[in-house]
N, C-alpha and C positions, 0 to 999 in steps of 0.2 A: 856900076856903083850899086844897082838894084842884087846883083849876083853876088857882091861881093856881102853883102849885108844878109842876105838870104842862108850864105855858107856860114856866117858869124854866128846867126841865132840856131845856123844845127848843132853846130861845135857847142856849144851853152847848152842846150838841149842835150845833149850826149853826157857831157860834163856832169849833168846834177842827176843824170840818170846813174853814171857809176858810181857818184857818191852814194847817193839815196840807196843802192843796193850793198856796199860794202857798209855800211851805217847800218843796214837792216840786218849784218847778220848777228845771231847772239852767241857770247861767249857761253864757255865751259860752268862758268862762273860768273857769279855777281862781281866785280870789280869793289863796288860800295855794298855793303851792308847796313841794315840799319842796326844801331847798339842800343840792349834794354839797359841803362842804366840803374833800374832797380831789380836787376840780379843781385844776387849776394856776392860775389865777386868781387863788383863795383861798390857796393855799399863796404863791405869790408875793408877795401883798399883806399876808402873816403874815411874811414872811421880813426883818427889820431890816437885812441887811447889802445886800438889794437893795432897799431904796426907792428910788434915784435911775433905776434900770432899770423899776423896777413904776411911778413917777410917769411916765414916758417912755411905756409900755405902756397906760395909759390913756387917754391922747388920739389912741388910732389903734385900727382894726378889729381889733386883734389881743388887745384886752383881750375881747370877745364872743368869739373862737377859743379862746380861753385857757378860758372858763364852759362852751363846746359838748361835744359828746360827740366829738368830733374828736380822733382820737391827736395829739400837737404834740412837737417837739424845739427846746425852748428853752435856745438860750446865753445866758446872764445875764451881762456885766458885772460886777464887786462894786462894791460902794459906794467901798472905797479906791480902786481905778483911775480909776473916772470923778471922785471928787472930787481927782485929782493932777491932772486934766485942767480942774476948773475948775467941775463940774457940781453941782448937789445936786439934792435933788426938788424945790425950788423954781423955780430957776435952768434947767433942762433944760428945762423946759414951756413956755417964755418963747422956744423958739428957733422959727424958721417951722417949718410944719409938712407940709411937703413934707423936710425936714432928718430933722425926729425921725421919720417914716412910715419915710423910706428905711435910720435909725439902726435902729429897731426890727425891720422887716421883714427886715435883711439879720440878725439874732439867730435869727432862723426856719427850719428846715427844711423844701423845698414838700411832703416826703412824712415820713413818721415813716421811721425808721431807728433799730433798738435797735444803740447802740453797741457794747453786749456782743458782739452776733453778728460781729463784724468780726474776721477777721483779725489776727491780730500782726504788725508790722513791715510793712504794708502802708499805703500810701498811698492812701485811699478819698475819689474825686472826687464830693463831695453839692453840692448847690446849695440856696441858700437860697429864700426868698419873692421877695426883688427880682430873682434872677436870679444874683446872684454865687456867685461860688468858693469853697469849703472844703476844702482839702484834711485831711480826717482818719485819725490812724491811731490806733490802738492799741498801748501798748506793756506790757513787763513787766518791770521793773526791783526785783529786793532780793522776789522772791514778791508782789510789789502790781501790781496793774494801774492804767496812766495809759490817760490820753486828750489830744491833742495836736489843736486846729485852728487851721490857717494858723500853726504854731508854738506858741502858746497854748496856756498849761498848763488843764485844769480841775482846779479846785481840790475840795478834800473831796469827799465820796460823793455820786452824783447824786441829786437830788430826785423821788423818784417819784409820779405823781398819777395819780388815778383814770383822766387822757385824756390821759398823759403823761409827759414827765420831763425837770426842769431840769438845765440842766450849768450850773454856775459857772466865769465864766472871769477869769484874773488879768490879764485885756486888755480890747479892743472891736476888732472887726473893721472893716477898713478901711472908708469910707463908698465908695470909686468903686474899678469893675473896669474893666480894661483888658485890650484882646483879647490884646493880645501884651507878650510885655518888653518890646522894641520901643516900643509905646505907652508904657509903664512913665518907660522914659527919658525920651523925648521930654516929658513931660508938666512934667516936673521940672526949672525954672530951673538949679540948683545941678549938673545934669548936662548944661547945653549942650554943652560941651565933647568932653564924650565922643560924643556924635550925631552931631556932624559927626564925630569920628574915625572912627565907624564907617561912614558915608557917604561919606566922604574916601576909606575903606580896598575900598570898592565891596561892604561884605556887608551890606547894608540890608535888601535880599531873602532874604536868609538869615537875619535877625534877624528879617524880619515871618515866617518858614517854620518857626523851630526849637520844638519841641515839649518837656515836659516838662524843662525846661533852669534854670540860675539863674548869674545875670549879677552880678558883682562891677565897681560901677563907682564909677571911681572921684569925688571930682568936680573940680571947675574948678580951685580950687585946688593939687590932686595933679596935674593935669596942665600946670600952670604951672611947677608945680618941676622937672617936666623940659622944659621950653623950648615947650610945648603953649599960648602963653597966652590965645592969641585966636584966631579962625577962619582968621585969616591964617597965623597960623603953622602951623597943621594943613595947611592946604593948601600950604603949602612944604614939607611932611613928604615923607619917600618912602613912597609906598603899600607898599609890602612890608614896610617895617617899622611901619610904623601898623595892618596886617592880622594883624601877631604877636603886637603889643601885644592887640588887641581877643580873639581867641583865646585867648590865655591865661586874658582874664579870665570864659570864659563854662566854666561846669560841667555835663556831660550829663545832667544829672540834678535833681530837685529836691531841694531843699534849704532848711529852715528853722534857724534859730538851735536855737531851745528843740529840735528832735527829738535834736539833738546829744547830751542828757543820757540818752538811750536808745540809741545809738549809738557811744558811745566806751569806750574802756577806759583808766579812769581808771588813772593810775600814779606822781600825785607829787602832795604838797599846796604849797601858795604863798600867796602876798596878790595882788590882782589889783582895782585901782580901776576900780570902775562905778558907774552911777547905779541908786540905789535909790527908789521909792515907798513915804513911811513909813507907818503904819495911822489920821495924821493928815491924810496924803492929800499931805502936802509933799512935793519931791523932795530928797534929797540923794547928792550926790557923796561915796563913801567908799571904803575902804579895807576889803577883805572877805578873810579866812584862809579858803581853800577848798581844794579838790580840782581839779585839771586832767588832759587826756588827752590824747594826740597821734594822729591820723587823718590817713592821706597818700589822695590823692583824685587821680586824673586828669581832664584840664582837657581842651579841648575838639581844643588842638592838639597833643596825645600827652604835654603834658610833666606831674610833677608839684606839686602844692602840698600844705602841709601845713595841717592843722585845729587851732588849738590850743585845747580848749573847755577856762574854767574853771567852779565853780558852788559855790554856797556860800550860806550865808546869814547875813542882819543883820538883830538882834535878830528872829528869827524870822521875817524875809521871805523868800522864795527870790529870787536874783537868779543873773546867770553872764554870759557875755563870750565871744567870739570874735575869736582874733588869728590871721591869714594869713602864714604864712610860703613867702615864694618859694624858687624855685631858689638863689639867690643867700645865702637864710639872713637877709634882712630879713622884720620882722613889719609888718604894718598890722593897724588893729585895725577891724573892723566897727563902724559908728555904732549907739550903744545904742536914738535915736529914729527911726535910715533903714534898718531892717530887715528880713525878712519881709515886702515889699512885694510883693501876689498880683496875677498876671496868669493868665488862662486858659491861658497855655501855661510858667508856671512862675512863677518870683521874682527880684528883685533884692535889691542889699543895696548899700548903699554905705561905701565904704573914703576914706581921707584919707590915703592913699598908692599910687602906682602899682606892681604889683606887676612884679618886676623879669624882663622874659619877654627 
């Protein structure tokens, strides 16, 4: 009985011994990880107002940069803008995927940059992952600090994560950059007109040379009304006065819509009709009781123009408006969807009338 009990506790003895060493051996791999849930990744994917931006972010390499220990600066879209535009998290996935890469990637900054550190009133040239243009600045308006790119207000307090920090923006940044305004125009059917004017007018070369600049143009129609209607008529134009025309409409400077609302000194209130994006994603055309300011601005051939910004809100959306007043004391009003259009060497905008040079 002694034997048999003596052979029982080897056997046991043996037993926890080959556990104990196949137990001890260690895999390849962690089997459990631990997860930082304050990645950006996770925060993004928790955030309700950006699903159709975090659905988009998944089918492209930037959802694994998003989980990395990589610092990242990401512009998010919100959900009401990209759904006025037609999108949802459904919908967005469904597009090629050379589209949603370049949609995404252009949301990205190729280096971190804490916006905080930036200058006030400064114009800060970052580039994204695809390569395009952002011009950022920082402003400070009523003791709060904004943030403005390519125009583009961000909305509420940025999102901070363990490997980064999201900005919300009340837009989407353009999908194609273009080297020059130049380019800008050219590209764009609705401003034939104006090209050859400028070509006509012999400063082609000085349009593909001019740096940090923004071009007010008009389009085909505005230069119809004044006897501009087709290529032929441009070219029966006198070059000297088609060179006036074109100079007038270009500004030394860059210039965005939205920076307007840190830049002016508001001094009268009004009603001012623009198109608004509701929080059901619909657009409508209304009638907004706001604040307006007046900015006079020197043009590129000495003379001046006036800025009339207004800005205001429906049913708690921010919207605003920009109307051009010439020499002459006529307004045109900048188009609400041909605006802030970024080129490496500044912006366009276009107007629906010729401004009177």
């Amino acid at each position: 009985m002694k034997y048999i009990k003596l052979r029982l506790i080897s056997w046991i003895i043996r037993a926890i011994v080959m556990v104990s060493s196949i137990c001890g051996c260690k895999p390849d791999t962690d089997i459990f990880q631990q997860v930082d849930y304050q990645k950006l990744g996770y925060i993004l994917n928790d955030n309700a107002n950006l699903s159709t931006f975090n659905a988009a972010v998944g089918v492209t390499d930037v959802k694994s940069l998003l989980n990395s220990t990589d610092s990242t600066v990401l512009f998010a879209p919100s959900d009401l803008y990209l759904v006025s535009r037609g999108f949802n998290a459904s919908t967005i996935v469904k597009q090629p995927s050379n589209i949603i890469n370049a949609f995404v990637n252009n949301h990205v900054l190729d280096d971190y940059v804490d916006l905080a550190s930036l200058p006030y009133f400064v114009k800060q040239k970052l580039y994204s992952r695809s390569g395009h243009t952002n011009y950022i600045s920082r402003w400070i308006k009523d003791d709060l600090t904004y943030y403005t790119v390519n125009g583009l207000r961000i909305e509420e307090q940025p999102i901070r994560g363990a490997n980064g920090v999201i900005y919300v923006l009340n837009g989407m940044l353009q999908q194609f950059e273009y080297a020059t305004v130049f380019e800008a125009i050219k590209s764009d059917f609705t401003m034939t007109l104006f090209t050859h004017v400028i070509e006509r007018a012999g400063l082609a070369s000085l349009f593909n040379e001019l740096k940090n600049c923004t071009v007010f143009v008009p389009t085909n129609q505005a230069l119809a009304a004044i006897g501009l209607s087709s290529l032929e008529k441009v070219d029966q134009a006198d070059v000297a006065t088609l060179r006036k025309l074109v100079l007038y409409h270009v500004y030394p400077d860059i210039l965005f819509v939205g920076d307007l609302s840190f830049t002016t000194n508001f001094s009268g209130s009004g009603l001012f009709t623009t198109t608004v994006t509701l929080f059901n994603g619909n657009q409508t055309v209304t009638t907004v009781d706001g604040k307006y300011g007046l900015r006079e601005v020197k043009m590129y051939d000495g003379n001046n123009i006036q800025l009339k910004f207004y800005e205001g809100y429906y049913t708690g959306i921010y919207t605003n408006q920009l109307n051009l007043i010439d020499r002459q004391g006529r307004q045109t009003l900048v188009d609400y969807d041909r605006k802030d259009i970024v080129a490496k060497s500044g912006a366009i905008h276009q107007i629906h009338s010729v401004l009177n040079y």
